[in-house]
C-alpha positions in Angstrom: -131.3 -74.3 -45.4 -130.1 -77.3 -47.1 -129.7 -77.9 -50.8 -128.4 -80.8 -52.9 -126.6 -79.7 -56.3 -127.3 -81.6 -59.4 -125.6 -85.2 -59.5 -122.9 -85.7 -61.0 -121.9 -89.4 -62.3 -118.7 -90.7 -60.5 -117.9 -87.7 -58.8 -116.8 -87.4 -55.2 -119.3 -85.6 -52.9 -118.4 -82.6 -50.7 -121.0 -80.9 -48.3 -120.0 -76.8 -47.6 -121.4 -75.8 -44.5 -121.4 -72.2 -43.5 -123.5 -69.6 -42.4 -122.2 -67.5 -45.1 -124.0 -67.3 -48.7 -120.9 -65.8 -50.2 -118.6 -68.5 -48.8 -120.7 -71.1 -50.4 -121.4 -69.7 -53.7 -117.4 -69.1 -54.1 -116.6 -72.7 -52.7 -119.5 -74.4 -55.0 -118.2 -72.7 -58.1 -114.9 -73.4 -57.8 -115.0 -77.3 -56.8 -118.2 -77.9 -59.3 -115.7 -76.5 -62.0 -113.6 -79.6 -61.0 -116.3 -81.7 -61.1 -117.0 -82.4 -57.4 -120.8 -83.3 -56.4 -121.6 -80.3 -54.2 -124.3 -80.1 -51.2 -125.1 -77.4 -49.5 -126.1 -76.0 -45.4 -126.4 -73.3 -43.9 -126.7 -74.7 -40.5 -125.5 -78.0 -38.1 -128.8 -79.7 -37.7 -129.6 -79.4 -41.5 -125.9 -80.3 -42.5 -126.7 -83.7 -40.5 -130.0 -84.4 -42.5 -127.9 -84.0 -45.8 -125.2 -86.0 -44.8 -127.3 -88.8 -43.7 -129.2 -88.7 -47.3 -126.1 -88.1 -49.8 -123.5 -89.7 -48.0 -120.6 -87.1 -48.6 -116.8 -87.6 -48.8 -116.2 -84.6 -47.2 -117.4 -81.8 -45.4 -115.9 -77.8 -45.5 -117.2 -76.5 -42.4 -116.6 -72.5 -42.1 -116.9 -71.1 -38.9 -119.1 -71.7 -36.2 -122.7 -72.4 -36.7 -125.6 -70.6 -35.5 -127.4 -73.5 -34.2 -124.9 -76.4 -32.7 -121.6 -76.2 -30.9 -118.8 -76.8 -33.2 -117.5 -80.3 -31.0 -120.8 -81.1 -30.8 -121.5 -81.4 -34.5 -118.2 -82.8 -34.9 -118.6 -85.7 -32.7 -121.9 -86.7 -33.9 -120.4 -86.1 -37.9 -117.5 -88.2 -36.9 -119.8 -91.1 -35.4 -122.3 -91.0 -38.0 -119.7 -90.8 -40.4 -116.1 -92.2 -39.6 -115.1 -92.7 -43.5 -115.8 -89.2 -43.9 -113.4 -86.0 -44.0 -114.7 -82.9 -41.9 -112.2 -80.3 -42.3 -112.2 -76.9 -40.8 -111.6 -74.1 -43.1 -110.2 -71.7 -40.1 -108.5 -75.0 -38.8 -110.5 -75.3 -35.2 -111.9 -78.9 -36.1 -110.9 -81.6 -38.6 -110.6 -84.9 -38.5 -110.3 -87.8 -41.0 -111.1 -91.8 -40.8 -110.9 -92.4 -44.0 -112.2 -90.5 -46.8 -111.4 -88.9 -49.8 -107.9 -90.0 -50.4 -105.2 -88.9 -53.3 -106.0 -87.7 -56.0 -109.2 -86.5 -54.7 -108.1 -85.3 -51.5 -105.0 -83.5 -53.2 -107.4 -82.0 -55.9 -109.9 -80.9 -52.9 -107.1 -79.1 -50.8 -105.8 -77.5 -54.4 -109.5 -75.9 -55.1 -109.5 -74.5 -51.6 -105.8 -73.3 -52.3 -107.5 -71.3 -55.3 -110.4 -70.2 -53.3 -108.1 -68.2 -51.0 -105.5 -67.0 -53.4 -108.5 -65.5 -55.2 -110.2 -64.1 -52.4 -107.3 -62.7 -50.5 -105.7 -59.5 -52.3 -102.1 -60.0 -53.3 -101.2 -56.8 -51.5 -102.1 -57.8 -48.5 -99.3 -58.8 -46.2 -98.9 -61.2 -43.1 -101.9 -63.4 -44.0 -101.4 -66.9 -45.2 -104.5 -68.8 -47.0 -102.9 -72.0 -47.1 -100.7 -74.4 -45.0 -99.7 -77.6 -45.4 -101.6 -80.4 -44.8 -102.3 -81.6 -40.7 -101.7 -84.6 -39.4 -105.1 -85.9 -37.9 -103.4 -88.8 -35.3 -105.9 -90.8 -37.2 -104.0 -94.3 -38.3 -105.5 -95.0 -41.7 -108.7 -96.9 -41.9 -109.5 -96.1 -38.4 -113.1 -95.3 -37.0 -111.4 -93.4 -34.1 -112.2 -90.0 -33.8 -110.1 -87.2 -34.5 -108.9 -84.8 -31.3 -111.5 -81.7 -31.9 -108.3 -79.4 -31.9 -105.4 -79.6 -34.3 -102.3 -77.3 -34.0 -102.1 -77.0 -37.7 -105.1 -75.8 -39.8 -105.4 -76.8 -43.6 -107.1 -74.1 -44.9 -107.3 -70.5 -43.1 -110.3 -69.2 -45.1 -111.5 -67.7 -42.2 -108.9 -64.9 -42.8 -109.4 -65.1 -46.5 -113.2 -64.6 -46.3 -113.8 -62.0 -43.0 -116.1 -59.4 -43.5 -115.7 -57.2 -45.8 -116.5 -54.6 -43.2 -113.7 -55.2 -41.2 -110.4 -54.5 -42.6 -107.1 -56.9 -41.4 -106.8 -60.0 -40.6 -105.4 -60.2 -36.9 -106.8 -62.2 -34.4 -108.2 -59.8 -32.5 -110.4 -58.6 -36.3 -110.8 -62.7 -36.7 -112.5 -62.6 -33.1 -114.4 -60.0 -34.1 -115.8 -61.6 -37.7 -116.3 -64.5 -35.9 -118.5 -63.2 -32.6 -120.8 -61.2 -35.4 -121.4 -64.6 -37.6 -122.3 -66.1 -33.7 -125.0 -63.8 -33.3 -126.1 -62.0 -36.3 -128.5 -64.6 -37.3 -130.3 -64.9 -33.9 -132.8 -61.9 -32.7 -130.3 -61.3 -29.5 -129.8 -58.0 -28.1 -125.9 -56.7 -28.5 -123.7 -54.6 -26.8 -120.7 -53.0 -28.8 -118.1 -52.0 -26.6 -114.5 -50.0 -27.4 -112.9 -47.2 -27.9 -113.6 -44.0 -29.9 -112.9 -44.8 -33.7 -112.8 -48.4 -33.3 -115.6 -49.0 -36.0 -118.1 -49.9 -33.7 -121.0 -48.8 -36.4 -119.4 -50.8 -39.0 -120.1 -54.2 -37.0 -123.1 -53.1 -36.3 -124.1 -53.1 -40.0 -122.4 -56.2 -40.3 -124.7 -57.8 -37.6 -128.0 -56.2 -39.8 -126.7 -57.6 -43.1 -125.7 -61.2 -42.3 -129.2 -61.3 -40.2 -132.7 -62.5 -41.1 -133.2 -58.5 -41.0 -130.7 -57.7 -44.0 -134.1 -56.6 -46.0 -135.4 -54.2 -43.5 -134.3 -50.9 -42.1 -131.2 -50.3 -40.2 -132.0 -47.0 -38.0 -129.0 -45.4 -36.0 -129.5 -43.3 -33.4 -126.5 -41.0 -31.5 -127.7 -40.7 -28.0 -124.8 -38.2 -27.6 -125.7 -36.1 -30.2 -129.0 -35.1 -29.9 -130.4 -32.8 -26.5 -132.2 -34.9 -23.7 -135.4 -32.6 -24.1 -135.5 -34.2 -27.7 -134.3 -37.4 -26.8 -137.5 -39.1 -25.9 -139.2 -38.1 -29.0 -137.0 -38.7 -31.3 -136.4 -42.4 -30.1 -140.4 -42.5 -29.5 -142.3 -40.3 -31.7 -145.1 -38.0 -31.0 -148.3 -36.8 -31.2 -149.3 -33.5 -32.8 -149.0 -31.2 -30.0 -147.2 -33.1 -27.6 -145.2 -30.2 -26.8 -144.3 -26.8 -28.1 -143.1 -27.4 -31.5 -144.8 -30.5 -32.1 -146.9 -29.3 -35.5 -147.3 -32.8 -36.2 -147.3 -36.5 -35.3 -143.6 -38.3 -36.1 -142.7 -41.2 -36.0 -139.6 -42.3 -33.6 -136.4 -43.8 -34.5 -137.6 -47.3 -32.9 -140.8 -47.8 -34.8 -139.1 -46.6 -38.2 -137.1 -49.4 -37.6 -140.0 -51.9 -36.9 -138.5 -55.2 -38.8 -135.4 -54.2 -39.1 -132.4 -52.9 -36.6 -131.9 -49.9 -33.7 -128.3 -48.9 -33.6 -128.1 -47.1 -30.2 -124.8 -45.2 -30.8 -123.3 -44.2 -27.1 -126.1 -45.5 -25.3 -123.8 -44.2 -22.4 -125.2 -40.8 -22.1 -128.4 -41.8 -22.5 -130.5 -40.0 -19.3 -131.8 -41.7 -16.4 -135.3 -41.0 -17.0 -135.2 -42.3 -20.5 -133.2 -45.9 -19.7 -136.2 -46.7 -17.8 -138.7 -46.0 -20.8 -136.3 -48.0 -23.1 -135.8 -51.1 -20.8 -139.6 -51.1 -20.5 -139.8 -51.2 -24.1 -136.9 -53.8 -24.5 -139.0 -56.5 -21.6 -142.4 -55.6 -23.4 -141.9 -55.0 -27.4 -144.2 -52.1 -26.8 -143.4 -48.5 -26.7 -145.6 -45.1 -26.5 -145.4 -42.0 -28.3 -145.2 -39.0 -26.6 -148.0 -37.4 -26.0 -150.3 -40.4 -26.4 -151.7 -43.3 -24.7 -152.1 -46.0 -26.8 -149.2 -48.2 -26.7 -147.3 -49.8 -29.9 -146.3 -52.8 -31.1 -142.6 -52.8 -32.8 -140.3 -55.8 -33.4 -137.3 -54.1 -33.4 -133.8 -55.4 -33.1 -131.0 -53.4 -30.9 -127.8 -53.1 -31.3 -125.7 -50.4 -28.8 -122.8 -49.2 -28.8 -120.3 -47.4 -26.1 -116.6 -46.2 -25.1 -117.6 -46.6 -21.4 -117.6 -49.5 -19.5 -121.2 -50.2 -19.0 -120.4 -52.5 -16.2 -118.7 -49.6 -14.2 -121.3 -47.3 -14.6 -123.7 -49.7 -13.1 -122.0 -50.3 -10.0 -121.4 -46.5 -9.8 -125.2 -46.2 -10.0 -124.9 -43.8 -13.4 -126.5 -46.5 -15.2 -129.4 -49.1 -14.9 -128.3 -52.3 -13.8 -130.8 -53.7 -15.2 -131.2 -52.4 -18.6 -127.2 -53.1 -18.9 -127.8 -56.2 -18.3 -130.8 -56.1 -21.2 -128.5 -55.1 -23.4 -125.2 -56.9 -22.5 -126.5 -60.3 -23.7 -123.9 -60.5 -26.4 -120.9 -58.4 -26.2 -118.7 -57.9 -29.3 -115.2 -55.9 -28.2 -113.5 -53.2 -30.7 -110.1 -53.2 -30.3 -107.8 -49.9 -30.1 -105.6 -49.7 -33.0 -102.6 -50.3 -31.4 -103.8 -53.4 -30.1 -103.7 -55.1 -33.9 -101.1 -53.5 -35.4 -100.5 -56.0 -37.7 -103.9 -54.8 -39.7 -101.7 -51.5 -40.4 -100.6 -52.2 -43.5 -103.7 -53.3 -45.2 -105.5 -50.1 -43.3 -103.2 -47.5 -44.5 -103.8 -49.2 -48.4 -107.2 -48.8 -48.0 -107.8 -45.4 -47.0 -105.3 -44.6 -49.6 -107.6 -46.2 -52.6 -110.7 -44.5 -50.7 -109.1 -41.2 -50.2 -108.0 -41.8 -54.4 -111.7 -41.4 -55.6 -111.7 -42.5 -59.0 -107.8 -42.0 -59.4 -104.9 -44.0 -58.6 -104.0 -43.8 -54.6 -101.0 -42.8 -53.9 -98.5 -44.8 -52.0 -96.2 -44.1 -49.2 -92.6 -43.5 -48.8 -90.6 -46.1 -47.0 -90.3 -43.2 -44.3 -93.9 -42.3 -44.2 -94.6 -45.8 -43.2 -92.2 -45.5 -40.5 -93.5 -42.7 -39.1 -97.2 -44.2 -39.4 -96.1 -47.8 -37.8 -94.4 -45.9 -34.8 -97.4 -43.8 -33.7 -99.6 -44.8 -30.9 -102.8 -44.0 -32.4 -104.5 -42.0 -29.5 -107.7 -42.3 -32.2 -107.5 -45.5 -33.2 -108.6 -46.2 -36.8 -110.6 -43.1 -37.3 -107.4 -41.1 -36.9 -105.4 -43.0 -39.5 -108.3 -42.6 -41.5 -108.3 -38.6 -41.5 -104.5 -38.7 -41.2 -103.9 -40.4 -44.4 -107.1 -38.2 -46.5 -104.7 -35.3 -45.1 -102.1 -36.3 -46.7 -103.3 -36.9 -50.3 -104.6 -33.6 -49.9 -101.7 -32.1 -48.8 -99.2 -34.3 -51.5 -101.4 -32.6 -54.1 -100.6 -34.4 -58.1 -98.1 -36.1 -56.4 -97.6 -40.0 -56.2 -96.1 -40.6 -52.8 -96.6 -39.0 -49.6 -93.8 -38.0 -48.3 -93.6 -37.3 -44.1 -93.7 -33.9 -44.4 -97.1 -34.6 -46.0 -98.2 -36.4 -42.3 -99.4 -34.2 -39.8 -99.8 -36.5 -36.3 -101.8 -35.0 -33.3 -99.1 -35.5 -31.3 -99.2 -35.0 -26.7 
């Protein structure tokens, strides 16, 4: 996707390229409000088509791209385009020989100041939108290009805009934003690894949405929940009198998902017998409903999840090698709690404003949060979830929650 926005006379031209439609539509408002002549992609290969028609001062580029490496677009921007300023909004890539200069270039680095100021909440601690402006090691007026990595960024919008799934802004949650824009456009198998309460269903929703998909069904399936008798059916539907029970034909979890997304939920402790029916699926796009014959045709996506390490398993011969490797095509790692501590903070304010319903949350005492910041989180962000519904329960009409509102399950 690649779109021009109507032409403005004398302004200076800016292309926004990012896979995200909410990225753009913020960045286009804010710097058509001051006048800038705004193009849009959604890709690398289409961003280079614009360029070479409208000719753009500058170019935001916001993550990585689904279709080019990020050094690879930027050496072929920078060649094509050595006047130009490419400028990172997470700060991997910039570069400048030449380009919008001051005012303009102030004004530009002022909008995306705004951008983030508005799209980061003021309560949220430890995250800075803005730094000062790099120094390329570009002398002025040269066609050199830029070294493809700076130490300082310009503008962290990375942070600003991560999914609104994902709540923090560590590195490790950045990491995680940034593998699901990597993939979610693509029709790539992906395996969702880490530990209980980690919110491994949450990215998988965030693959669905920011897919070609987002229109069609997302299905989840527990593999843990549900007894291996009914397993197979319920994955694969069945004929009327398939089996005892079987009144009449259903349809499985994989075909009501035809177009859409599988979410295999602790694909793990899936049986034996039943990997083999699924990897033959996954190599064929075909499956069988129990109890007939006549195979069918679904395009499903899937996306699995475990705790377990997969890749043990195999070697241990409790799971198929093979269908691991099916499904390990892109991995996306959950991290424990205590691993990104630093997302504490803005965790604890939103389950408090979740827990509040309509009503105001309440906050913590400066002793709660000590409490809270020194536990080890054995359950990760689930647990801090319940924890902190607990105690707004518990604290009653009250405003703060006190620790003898926090009950920790404590070894």
């Amino acid at each position: 996707m690649a779109t021009a926005s109507v032409l403005t006379k004398n302004a200076a031209s800016v292309l926004v390229l990012s896979a995200n439609s909410t990225v753009r539509a913020r960045l286009r408002h804010a710097l058509t409000a001051q006048r800038w002549e705004v193009h849009e992609a959604d890709g690398g290969a289409a961003a280079l088509l614009l360029m070479e028609r409208t000719q753009p001062h500058a170019t935001l580029l916001d993550g990585a791209l689904p279709d080019l490496h990020l050094e690879d677009f930027a050496e072929e921007a920078r060649s094509s385009h050595p006047a130009m300023d490419l400028i990172a909004l997470d700060g991997t890539l910039a570069g400048r020989a030449g380009g919008v200069r001051s005012p303009r270039r102030g004004e530009l680095l002022q909008v995306l100041r705004s951008v983030c100021e508005e799209a980061t909440p003021a309560t949220t601690t430890d995250t800075k939108a803005f730094t000062a402006p790099m120094a390329t090691g570009v002398p002025s007026g040269s066609t050199k290009a830029a070294s493809p990595r700076l130490a300082d960024p310009v503008v962290d919008l990375g942070a600003a805009m991560r999914l609104p799934e994902l709540i923090g802004g560590s590195a490790r949650m950045l990491e995680v934003s940034h593998r699901i824009r990597l993939v979610a456009k693509r029709t790539t198998t992906v395996l969702i690894q880490g530990p209980t309460g980690t919110g491994k269903e949450l990215v998988a929703h965030a693959v669905h949405r920011l897919s070609p998909r987002a229109d069609r069904p997302f299905i989840a399936l527990n593999c843990a929940a549900i007894p291996e008798a009914l397993l197979e059916a319920e994955l694969f539907g069945h004929a009327r009198g398939a089996f005892t029970g079987a009144v009449q034909r259903r349809t499985g979890r994989i075909e009501a998902a035809n177009g859409g997304t599988l979410f295999l939920d602790e694909i793990g402790e899936m049986p034996l017998a039943l990997q083999s029916k699924l990897l033959r699926f996954l190599e064929s796009g075909e499956l069988q409903r129990v109890g007939e014959n006549e195979p069918v045709r679904v395009d499903v996506r899937i996306v699995a999840a475990t705790h377990q390490s997969l890749a043990r398993r195999a070697q241990e011969g409790s799971f198929r090698a093979d269908l691991y490797y099916r499904l390990a095509v892109f991995c996306i790692q959950t991290p424990a709690l205590a691993e990104h501590l630093d997302d504490l903070a803005p965790l604890m304010e939103h389950f408090l404003k979740t827990s509040a319903g309509g009503d105001a949350p309440k906050q913590l005492s400066s002793e709660s949060v000590g409490l809270l910041t020194a536990h080890s989180w054995p359950g990760n962000v689930r647990e801090l979830q319940h924890v902190l519904e607990r105690a707004s329960i518990l604290a009653e009409d009250r405003p703060l929650i006190t620790p003898a509102e926090i009950e920790l399950d404590l070894p």
